[in-house]
TORPA-4810 file (N, C-alpha, C, O; in nm, 3 decimals):
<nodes>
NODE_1_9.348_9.597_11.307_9.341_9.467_11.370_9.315_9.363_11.263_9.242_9.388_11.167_X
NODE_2_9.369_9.257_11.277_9.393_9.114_11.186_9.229_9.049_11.139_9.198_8.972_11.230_X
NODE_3_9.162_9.050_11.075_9.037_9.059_11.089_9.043_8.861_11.155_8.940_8.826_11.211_X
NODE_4_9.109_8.799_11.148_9.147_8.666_11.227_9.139_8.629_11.375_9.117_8.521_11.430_X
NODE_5_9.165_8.765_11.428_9.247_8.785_11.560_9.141_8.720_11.666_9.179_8.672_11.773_X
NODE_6_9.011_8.723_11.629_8.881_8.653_11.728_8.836_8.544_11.667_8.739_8.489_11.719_X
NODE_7_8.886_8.495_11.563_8.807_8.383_11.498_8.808_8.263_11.596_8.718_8.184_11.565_X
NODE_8_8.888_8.216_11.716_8.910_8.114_11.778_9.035_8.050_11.760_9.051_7.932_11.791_X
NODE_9_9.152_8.143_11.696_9.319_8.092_11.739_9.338_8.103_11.824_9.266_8.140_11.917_X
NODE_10_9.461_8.069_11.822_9.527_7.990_11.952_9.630_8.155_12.004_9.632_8.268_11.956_X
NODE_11_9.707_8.088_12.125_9.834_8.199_12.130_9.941_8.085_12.115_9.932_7.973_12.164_X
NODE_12_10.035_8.129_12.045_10.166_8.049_12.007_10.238_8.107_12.073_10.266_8.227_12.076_X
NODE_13_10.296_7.959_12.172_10.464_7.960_12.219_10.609_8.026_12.172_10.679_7.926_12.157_X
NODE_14_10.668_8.111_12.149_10.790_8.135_12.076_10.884_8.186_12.185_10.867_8.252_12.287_X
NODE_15_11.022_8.113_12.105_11.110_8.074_12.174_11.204_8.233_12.069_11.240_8.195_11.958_X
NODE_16_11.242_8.397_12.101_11.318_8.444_12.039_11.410_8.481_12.012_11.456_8.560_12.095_X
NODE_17_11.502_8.454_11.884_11.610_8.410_11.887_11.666_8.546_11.838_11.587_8.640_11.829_X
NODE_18_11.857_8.573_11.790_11.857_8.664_11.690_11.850_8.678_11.525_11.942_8.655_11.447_X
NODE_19_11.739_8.714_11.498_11.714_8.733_11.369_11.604_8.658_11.304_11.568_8.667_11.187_X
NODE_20_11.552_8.577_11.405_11.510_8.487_11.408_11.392_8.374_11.512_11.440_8.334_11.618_X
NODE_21_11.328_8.355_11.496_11.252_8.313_11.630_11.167_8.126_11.631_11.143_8.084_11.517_X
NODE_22_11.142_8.064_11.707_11.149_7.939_11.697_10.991_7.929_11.753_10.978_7.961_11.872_X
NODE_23_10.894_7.896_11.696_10.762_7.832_11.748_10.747_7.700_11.867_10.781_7.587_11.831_X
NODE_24_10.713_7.715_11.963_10.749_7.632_12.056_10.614_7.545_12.044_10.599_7.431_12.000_X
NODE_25_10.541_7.617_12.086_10.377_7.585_12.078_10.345_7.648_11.981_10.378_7.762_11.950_X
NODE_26_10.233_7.525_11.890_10.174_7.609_11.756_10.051_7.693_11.799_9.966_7.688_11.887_X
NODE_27_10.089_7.789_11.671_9.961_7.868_11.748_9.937_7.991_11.592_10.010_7.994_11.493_X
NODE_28_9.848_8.054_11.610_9.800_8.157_11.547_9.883_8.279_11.557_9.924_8.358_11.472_X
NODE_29_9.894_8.273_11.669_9.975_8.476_11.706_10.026_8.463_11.837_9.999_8.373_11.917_X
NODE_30_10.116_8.580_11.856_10.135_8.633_11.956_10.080_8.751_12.036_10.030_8.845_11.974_X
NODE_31_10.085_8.756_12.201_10.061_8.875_12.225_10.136_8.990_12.219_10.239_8.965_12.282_X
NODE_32_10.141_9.128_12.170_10.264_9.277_12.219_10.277_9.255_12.363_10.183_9.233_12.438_X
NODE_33_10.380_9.261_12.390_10.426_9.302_12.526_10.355_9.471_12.591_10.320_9.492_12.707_X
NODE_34_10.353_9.533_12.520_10.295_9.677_12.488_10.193_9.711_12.555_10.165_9.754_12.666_X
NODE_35_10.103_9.654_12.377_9.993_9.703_12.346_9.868_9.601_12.417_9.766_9.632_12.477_X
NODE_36_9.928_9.459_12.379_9.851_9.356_12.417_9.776_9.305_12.271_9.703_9.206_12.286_X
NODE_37_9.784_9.348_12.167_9.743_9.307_12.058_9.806_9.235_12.047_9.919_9.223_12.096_X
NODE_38_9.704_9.113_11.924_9.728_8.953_11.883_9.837_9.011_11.781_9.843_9.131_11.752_X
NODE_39_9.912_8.927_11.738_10.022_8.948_11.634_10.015_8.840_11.559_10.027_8.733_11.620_X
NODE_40_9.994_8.834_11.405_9.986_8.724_11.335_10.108_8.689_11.320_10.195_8.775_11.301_X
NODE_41_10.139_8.549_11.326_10.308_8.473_11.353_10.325_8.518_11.215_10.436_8.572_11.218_X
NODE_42_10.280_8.528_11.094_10.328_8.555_10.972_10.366_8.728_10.907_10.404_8.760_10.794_X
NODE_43_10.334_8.830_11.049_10.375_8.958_11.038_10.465_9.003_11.174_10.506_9.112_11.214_X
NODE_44_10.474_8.894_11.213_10.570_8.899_11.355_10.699_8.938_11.294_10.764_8.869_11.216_X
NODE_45_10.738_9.082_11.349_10.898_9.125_11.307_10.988_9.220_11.376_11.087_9.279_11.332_X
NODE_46_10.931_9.223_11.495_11.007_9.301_11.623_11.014_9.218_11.723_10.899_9.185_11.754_X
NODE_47_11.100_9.164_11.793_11.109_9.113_11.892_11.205_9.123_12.026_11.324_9.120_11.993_X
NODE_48_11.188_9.132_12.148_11.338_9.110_12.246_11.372_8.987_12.289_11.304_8.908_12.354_X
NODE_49_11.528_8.971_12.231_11.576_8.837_12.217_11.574_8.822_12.343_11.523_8.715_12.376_X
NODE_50_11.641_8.944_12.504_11.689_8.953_12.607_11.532_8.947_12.718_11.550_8.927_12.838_X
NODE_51_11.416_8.961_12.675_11.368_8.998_12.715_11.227_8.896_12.698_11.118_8.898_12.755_X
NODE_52_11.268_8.835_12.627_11.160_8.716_12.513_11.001_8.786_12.556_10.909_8.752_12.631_X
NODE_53_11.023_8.875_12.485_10.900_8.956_12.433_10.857_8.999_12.267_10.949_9.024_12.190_X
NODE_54_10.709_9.007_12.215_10.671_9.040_12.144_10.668_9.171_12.076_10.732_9.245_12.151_X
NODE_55_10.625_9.247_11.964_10.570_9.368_11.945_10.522_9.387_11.838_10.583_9.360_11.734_X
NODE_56_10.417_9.431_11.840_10.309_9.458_11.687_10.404_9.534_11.609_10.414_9.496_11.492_X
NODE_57_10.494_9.658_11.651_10.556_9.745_11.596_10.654_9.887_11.611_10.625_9.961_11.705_X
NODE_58_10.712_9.908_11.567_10.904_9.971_11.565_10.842_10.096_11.674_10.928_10.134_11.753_X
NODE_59_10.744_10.146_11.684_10.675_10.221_11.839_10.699_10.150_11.899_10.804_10.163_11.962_X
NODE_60_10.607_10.018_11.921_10.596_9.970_12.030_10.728_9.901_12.128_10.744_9.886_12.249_X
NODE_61_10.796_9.875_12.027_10.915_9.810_12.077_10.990_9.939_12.075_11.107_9.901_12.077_X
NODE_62_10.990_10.060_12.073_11.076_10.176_12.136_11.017_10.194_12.261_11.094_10.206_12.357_X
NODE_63_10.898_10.199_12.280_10.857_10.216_12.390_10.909_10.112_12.480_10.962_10.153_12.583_X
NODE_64_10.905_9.992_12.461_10.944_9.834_12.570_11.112_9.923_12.610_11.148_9.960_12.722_X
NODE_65_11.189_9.937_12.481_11.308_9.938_12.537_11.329_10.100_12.628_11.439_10.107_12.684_X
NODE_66_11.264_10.188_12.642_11.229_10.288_12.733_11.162_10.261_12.868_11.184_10.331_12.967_X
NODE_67_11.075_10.149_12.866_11.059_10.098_13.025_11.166_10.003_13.084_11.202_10.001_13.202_X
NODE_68_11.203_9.939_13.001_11.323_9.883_13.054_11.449_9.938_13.051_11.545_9.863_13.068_X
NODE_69_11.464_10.040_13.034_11.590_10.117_13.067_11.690_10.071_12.981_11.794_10.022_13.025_X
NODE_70_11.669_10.081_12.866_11.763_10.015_12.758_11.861_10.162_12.703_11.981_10.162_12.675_X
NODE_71_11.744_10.305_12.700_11.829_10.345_12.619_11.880_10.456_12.643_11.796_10.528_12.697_X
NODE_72_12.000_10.518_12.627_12.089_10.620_12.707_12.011_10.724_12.753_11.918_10.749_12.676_X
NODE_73_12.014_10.791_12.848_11.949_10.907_12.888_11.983_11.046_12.815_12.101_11.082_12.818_X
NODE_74_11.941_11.082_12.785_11.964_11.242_12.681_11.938_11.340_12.769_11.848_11.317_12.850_X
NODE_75_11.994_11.448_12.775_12.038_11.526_12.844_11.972_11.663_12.743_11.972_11.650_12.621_X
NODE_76_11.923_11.780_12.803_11.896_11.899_12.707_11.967_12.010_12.710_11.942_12.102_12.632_X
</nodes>
């Protein structure tokens, strides 16, 4: 955890784009869609463009796209 994450920031607005993402409201971090952890806007690097959601990380955002039925069903 961001040793920042309680100091008294804010949550920032973001607008996400592809490749790319747009600060709407300034702010400190975001929340994971996930996990619920703060995300510092300056390590923010997973995102759903379709879905305008957050993610701390390449788990967490496998997991998002597994509740939302994103990814083919595999068969054994």
């Amino acid at each position: 955890m961001n040793q920042f994450d309680n100091a008294g920031g804010r949550e920032a607005k973001v607008k996400y784009l592809d490749g790319d993402f747009q600060v709407v409201t300034h702010g400190q971090y975001v929340v994971c869609a996930v996990t619920g952890q703060h995300i510092p806007l300056d390590e923010l690097r997973y995102w759903s463009v379709a879905r305008q959601e957050a993610y701390v990380d390449a788990p967490a955002s496998f997991e998002a796209e597994k509740r939302a039925g994103a990814l083919p069903i595999q068969s054994r």
